[in-house]
DRENKE-988596 format. One record per residue: x, z, y of N, C-alpha, C, O in turn; residue number from 1. Coordinates in pm, whole numbers. Each point is the difference from the previous one (the first is absolute). Example, Ala and Ser with C-alpha at 12.3 -4.5 7.8 and 13.67 -1.06 7.14 Angstrom:
<sekols>
> n.x,n.z,n.y,ca.x,ca.z,ca.y,c.x,c.z,c.y,o.x,o.z,o.y,k
> 1319,780,-569,-89,0,119,90,0,120,104,66,-2,1
> -139,-138,107,82,6,119,-77,73,109,51,17,111,2
</sekols>
This chain:
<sekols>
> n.x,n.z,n.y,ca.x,ca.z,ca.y,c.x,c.z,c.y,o.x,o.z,o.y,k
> 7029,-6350,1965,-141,-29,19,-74,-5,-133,-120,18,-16,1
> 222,-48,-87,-98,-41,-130,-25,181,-50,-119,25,-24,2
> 200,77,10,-56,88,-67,-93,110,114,-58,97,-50,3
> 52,-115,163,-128,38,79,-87,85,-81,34,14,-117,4
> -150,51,161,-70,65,-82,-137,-58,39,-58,57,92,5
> -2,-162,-150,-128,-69,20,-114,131,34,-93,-7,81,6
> 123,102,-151,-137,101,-17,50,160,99,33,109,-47,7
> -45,-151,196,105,145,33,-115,98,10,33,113,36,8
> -171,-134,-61,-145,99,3,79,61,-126,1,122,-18,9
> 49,-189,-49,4,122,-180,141,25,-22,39,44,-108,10
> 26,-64,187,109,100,30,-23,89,72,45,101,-55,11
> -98,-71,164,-65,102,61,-87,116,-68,-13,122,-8,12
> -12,-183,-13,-97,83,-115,57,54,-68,-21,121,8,13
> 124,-163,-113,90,104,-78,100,82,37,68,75,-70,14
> -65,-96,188,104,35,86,-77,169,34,55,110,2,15
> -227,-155,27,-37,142,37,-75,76,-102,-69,101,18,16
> 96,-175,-151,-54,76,-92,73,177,25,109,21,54,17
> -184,65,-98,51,140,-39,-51,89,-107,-122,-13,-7,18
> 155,77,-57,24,63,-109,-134,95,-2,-31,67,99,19
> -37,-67,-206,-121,70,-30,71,156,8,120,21,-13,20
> -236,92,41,22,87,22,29,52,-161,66,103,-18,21
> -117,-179,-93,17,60,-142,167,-72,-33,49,79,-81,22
> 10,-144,96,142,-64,21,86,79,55,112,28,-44,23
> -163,10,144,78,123,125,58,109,-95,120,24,-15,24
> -251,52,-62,45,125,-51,29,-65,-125,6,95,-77,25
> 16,-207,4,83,21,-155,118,-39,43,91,60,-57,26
> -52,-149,148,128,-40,69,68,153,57,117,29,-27,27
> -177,34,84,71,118,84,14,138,-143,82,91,13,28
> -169,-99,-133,37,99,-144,103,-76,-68,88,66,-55,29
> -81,-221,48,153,-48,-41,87,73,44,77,75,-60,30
> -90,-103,203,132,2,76,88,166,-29,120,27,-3,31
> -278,83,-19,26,112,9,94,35,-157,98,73,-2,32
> -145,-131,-95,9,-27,-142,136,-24,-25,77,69,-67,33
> -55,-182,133,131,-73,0,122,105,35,104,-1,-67,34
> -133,128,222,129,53,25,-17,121,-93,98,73,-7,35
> -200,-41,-63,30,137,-118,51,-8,-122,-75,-70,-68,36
> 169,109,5,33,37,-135,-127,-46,-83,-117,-29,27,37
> 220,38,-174,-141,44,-85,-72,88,-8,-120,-14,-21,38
> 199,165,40,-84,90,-47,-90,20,162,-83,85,31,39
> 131,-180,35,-77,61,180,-109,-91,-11,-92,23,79,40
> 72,-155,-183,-56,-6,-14,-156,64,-98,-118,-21,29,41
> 155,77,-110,-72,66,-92,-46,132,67,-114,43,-16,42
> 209,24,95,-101,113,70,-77,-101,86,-112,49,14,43
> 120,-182,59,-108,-18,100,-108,-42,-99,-102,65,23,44
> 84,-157,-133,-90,13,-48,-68,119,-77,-103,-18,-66,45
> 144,97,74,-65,100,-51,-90,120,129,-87,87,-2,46
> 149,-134,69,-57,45,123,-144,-67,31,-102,62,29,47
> 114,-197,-40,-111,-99,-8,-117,56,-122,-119,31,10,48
> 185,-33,-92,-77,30,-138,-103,138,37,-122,7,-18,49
> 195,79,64,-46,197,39,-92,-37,89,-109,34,-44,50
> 95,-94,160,-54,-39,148,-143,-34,-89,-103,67,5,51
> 124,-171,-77,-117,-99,-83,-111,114,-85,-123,3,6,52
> 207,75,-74,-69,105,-74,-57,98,80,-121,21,-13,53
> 194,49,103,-49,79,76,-144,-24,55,-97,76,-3,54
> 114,-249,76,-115,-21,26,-103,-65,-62,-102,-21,66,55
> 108,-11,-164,-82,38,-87,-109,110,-19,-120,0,27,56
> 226,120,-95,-73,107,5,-71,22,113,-122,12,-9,57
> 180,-5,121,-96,78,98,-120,-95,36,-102,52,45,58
> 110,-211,-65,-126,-23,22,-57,-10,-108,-85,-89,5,59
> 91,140,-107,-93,55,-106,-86,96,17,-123,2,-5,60
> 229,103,31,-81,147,51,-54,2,143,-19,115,40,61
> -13,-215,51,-57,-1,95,-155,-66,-72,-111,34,41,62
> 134,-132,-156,-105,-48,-30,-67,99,-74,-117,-3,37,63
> 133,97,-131,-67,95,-73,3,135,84,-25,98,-71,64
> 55,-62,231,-48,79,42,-79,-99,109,17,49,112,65
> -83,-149,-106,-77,-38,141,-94,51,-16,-17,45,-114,66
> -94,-26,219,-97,88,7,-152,-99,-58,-36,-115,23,67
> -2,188,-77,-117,-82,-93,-157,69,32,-16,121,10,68
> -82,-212,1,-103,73,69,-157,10,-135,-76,-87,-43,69
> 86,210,20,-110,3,-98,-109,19,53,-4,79,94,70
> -138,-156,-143,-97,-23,65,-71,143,-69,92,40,-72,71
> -170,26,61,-82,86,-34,-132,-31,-5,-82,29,87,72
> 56,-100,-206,-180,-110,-10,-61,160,-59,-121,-12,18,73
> 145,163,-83,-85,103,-14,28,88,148,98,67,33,74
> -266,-106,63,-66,83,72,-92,26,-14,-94,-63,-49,75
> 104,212,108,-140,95,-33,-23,55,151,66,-30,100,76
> -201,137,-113,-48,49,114,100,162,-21,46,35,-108,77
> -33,34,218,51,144,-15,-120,84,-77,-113,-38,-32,78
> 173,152,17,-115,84,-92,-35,31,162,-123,-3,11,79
> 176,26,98,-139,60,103,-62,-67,12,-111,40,-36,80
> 111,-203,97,-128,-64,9,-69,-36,-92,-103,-60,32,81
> 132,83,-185,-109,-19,-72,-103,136,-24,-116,9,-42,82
> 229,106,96,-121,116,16,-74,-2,132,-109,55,7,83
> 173,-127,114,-80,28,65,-155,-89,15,-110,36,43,84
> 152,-148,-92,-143,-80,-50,-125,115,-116,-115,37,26,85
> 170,-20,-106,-44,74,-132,-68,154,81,-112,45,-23,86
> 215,14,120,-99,72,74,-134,-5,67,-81,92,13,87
> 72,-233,31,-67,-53,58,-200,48,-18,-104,8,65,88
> 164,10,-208,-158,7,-115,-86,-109,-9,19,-110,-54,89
> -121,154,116,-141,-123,-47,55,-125,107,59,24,105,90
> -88,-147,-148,-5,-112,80,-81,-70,-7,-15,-50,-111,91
> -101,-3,242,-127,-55,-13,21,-150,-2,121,-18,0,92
> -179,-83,-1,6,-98,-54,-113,-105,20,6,-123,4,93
> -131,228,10,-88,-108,-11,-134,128,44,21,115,-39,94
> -115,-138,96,-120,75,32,-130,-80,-19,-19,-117,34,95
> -70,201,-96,-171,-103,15,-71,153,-6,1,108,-59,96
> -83,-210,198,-96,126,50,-94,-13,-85,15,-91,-82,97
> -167,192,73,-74,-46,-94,-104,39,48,23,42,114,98
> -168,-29,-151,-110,63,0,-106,-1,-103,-18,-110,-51,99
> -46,191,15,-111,-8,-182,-89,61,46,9,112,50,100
> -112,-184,-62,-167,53,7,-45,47,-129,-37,-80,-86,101
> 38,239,63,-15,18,-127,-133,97,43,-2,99,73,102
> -126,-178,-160,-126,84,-38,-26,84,-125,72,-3,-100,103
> -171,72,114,-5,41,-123,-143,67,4,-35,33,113,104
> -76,-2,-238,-109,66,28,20,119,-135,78,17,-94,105
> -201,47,153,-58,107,-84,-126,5,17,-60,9,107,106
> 0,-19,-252,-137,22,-18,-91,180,43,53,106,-34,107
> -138,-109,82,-58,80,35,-127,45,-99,-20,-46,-112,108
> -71,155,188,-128,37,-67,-53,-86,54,-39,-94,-70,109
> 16,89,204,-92,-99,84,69,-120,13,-36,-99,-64,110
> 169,96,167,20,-146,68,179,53,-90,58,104,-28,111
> -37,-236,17,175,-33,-7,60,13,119,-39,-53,105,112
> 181,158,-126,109,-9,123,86,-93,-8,49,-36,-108,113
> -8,-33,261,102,-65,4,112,48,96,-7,79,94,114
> 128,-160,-150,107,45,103,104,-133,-13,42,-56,-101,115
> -18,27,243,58,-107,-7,137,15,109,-1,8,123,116
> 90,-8,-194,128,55,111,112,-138,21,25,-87,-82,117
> 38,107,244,105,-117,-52,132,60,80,15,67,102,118
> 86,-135,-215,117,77,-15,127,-124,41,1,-115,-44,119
> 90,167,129,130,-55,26,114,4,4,23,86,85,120
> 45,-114,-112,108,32,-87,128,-134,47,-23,-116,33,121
> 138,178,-45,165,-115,56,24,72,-168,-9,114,-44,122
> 50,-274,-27,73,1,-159,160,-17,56,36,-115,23,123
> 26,186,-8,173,-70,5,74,-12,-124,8,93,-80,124
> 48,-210,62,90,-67,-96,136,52,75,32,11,118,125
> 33,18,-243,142,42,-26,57,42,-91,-45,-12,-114,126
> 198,93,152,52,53,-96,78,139,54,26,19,119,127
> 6,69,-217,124,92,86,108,15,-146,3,46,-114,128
> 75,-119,211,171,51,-48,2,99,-105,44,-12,-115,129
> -103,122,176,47,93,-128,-73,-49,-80,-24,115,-36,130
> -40,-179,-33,-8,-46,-130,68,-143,-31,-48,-87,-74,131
> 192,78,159,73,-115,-20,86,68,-105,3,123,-8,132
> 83,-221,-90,56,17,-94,171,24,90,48,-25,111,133
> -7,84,-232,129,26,78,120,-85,21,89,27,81,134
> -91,-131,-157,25,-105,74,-84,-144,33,-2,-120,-29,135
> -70,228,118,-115,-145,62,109,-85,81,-30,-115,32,136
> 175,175,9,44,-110,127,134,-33,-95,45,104,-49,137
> 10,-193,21,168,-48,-87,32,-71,25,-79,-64,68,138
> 222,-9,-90,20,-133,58,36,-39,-59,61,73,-78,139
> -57,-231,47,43,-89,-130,103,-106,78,-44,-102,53,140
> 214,142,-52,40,-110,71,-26,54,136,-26,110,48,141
> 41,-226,-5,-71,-44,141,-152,10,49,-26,-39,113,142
> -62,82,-183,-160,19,26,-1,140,-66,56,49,-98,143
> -181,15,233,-51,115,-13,-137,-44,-97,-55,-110,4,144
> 21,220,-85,-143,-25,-105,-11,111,21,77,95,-8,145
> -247,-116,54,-64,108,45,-164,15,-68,-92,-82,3,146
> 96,231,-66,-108,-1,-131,-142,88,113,11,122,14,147
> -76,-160,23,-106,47,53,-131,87,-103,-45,-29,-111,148
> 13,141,200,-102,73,-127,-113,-111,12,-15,-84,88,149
> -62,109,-206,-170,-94,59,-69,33,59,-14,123,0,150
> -86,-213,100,-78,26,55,-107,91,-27,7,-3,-123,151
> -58,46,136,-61,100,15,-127,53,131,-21,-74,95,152
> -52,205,-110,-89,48,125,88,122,25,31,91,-77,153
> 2,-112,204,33,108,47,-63,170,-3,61,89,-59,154
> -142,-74,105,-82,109,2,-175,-92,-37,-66,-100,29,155
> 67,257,-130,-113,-6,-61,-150,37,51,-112,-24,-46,156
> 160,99,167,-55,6,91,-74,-72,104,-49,57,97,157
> 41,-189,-119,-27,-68,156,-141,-19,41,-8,-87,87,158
> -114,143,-123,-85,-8,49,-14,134,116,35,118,-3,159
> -104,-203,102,6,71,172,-102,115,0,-84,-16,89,160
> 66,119,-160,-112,108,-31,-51,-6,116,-111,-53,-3,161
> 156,98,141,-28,6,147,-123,-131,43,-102,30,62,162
> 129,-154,-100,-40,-115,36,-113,-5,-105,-102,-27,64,163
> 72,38,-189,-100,37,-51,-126,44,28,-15,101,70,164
> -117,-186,-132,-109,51,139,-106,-66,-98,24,-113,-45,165
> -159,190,5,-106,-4,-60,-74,-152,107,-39,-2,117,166
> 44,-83,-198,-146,-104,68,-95,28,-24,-84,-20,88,167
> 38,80,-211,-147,-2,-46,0,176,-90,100,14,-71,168
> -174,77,70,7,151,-64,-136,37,43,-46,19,113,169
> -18,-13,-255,-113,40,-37,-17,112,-112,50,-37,-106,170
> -105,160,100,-13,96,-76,139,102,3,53,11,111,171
> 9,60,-223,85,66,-15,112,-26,-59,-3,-44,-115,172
> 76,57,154,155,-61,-96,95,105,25,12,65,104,173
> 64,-57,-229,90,135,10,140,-45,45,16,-110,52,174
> 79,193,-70,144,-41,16,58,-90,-122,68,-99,27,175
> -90,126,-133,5,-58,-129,-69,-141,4,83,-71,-57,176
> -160,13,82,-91,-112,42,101,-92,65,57,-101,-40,177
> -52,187,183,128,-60,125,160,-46,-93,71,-100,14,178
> -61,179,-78,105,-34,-68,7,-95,-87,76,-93,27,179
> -136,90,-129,-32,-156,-21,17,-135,23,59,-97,-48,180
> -151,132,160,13,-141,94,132,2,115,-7,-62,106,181
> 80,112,-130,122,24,19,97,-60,-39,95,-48,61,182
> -138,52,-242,103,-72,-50,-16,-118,-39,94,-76,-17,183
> -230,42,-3,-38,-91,14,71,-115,109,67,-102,-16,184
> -120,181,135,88,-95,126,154,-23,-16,33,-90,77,185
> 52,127,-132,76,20,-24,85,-95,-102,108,-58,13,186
> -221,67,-142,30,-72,-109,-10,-188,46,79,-87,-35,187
> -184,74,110,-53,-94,95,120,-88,50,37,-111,-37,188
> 13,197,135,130,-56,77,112,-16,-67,45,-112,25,189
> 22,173,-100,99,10,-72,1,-138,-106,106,-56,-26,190
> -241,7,-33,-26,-96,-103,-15,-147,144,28,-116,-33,191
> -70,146,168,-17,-84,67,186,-61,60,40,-116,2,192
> 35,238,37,105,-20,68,89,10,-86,100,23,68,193
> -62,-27,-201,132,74,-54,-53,-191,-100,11,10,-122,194
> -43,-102,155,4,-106,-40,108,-86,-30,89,24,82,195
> -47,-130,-175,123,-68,-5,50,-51,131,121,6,20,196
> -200,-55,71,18,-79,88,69,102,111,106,-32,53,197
> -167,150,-23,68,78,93,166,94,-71,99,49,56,198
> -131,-59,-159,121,34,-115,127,-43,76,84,57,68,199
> -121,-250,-133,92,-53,23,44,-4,184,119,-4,32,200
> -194,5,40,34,4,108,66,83,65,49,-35,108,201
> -29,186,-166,57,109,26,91,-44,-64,88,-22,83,202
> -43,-13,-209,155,-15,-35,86,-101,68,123,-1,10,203
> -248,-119,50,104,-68,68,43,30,167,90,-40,73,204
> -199,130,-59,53,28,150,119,164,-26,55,68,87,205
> -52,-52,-224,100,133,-59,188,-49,-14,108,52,27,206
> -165,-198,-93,118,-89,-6,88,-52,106,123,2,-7,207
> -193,-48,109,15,-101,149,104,203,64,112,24,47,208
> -204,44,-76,56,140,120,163,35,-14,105,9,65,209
> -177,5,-230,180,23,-87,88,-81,32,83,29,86,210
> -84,-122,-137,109,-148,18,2,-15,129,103,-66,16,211
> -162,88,115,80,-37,97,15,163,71,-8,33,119,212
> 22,13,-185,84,204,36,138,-21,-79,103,25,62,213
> -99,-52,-144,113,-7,-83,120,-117,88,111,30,44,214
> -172,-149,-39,104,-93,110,19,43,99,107,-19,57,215
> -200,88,-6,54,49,176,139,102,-15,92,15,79,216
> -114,45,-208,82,72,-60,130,-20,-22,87,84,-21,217
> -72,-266,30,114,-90,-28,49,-37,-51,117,-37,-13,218
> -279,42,-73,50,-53,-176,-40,-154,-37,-120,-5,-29,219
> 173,-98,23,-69,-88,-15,-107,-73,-117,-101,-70,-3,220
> 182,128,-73,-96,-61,-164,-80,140,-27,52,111,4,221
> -174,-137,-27,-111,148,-39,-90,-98,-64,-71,-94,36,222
> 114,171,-183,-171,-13,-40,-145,146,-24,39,101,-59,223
> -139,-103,91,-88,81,-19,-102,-22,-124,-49,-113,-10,224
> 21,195,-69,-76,-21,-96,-83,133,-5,45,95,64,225
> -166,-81,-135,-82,94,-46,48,72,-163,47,-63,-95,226
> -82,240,105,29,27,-143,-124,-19,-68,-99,0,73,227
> 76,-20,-230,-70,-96,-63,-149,67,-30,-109,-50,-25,228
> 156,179,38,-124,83,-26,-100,1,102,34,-43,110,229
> -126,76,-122,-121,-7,71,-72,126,-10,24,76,-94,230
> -108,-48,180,-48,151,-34,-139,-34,-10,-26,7,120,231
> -69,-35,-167,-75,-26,-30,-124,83,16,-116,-27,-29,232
> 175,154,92,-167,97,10,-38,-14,147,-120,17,23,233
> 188,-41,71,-13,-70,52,-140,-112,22,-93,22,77,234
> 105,-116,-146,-148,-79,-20,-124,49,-47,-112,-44,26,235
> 150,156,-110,-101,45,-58,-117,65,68,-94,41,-67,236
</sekols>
């Protein structure tokens, strides 16, 4: 009775202890160790040793052939769609209708002639491509830069000859006379409509067209800018 086991929970317990799975295999390479020679031992470690190297290497060369993904931050447009824009030619931008009451007299023997004509005329703001630089379109990186010609009058032409119509014609006036006041009307509108204010408004409704043609395009970063020159006869 006296040597009993006061604690039979922790005999039990050791009783069901069992052997870690890392115990298992150095206990079971003893055991293997133990029935080989020396030299049976030295080929098995060397066998161990080759296995180790081998794999090594190969997960080396799995690491310096994995597949690696290069981003490509230089995009551009193709040369067709930048010709087929550039084909495009003139692009309008901006329109102001107009009209000029232009008089004028001539002295007479007896009475002074008058002639008083009025003239109308569409000014269109724009530009055409072909006087874009040759690389008006490039890409920097990841953003398209896009060099726009300057604004400009489209046709020099825009008064409505047809719509033209005498209010007031007194005495004789030649073709030469008519012409004149021609350019006059002319000079009129051009100094009325080719103003900073409609300028700028054509470049920004030139800017807004570009930059969102170019994203639809699927480009996300665009910048648009103007080339620096100005044509200046134009105002004149």
């Amino acid at each position: 009775m006296k040597n009993q086991d006061k604690h039979p929970a922790r005999r039990n317990n050791n009783a069901n202890e069992q052997p870690s799975g890392i115990e298992v295999v150095a206990e079971t390479l003893l055991r293997i160790l133990g029935r080989l020679g020396k030299w049976g031992v030295i080929v098995f470690l060397a066998i161990v040793l080759a296995i180790v190297v081998l794999g090594y290497i190969f997960m080396n060369k799995i690491t310096n052939n994995s597949a690696s993904v290069d981003v490509d931050q230089n995009i551009s447009l193709t040369p067709t769609q930048i010709t087929a824009m550039k084909q495009i030619g003139q692009w309008e931008f901006l329109s102001i209708s107009d009209e000029e009451l232009i008089d004028t007299t001539k002295a007479g023997f007896f009475t002074d002639s008058e002639l008083i004509r009025i003239y109308y005329g569409t000014l269109r703001l724009g530009f055409d491509l072909k006087d874009a630089a040759d690389d008006w379109i490039r890409n920097d990186k990841d953003t398209i830069l896009v060099t726009l010609p300057p604004i400009g009058l489209l046709d020099e032409n825009f008064i409505d000859e047809a719509k033209t119509k005498s209010f007031y014609e007194s005495g004789n006036w030649s073709d030469e006379d008519r012409e004149t006041m021609y350019r006059r009307a002319k000079q009129r509108m051009k100094a009325r409509g080719l103003n900073a204010t409609n300028m700028n408004s054509a470049e920004q409704n030139a800017s807004r067209q570009f930059y969102e043609m170019i994203r639809a395009l699927g480009f996300e970063h665009v910048k648009v800018r103007f080339a620096t020159d100005k044509i200046e006869k134009l105002k004149e």
